[in-house]
C-alpha positions in Angstrom: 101.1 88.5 132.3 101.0 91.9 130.5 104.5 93.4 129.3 104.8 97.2 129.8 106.6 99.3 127.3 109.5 101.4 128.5 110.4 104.5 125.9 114.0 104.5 124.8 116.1 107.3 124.5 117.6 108.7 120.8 119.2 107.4 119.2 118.2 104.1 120.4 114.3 104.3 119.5 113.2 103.3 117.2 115.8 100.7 116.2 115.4 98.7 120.0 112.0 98.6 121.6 112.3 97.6 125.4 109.3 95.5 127.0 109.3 94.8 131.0 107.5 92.4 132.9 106.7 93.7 136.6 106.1 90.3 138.3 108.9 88.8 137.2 111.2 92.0 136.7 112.4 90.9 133.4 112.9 93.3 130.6 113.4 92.4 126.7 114.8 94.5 124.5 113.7 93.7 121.1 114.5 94.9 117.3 112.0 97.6 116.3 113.5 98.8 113.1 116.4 97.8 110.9 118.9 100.8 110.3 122.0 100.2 108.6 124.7 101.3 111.7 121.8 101.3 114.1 120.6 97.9 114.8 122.9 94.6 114.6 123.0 93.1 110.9 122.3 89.3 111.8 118.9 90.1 113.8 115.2 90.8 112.2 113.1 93.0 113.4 111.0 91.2 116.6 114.7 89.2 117.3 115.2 89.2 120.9 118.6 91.5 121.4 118.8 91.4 125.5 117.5 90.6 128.4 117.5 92.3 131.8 117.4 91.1 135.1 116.0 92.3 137.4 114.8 95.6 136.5 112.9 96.8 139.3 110.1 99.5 139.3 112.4 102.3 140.2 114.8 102.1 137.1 111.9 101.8 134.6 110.5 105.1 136.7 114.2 106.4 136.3 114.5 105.6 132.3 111.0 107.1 131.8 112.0 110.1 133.4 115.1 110.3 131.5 113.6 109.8 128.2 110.9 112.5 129.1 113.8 115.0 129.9 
């Protein structure tokens, strides 16, 4: 089952990526990049961070939107 990138908003991205599965209406936010004050000390980058759920269709449509301004 394919995972869908959802764009994050500064000053989030690049530091969390946030990955959704439609079927299931999971989403995974992920480490992208370390940043000293940006992303949590104790996690690589590709450590899980959090996971969402449900997200449905409509808030990744919402959070796209947002991030698009």
């Amino acid at each position: 089952m394919p995972l869908h990138e959802i764009p994050e908003p500064s000053p989030n991205g690049p530091y969390f990526r946030t990955f959704w599965q439609p079927d299931s209406q999971v989403a995974l936010s992920v480490i992208g990049t370390y940043g000293e004050y940006s992303a949590p000390e104790n996690l690589r980058v590709g450590d899980v961070y959090s996971v969402q759920a449900p997200m449905t269709a409509e808030e990744v449509e919402w959070r796209k939107v947002r991030v698009a301004g």
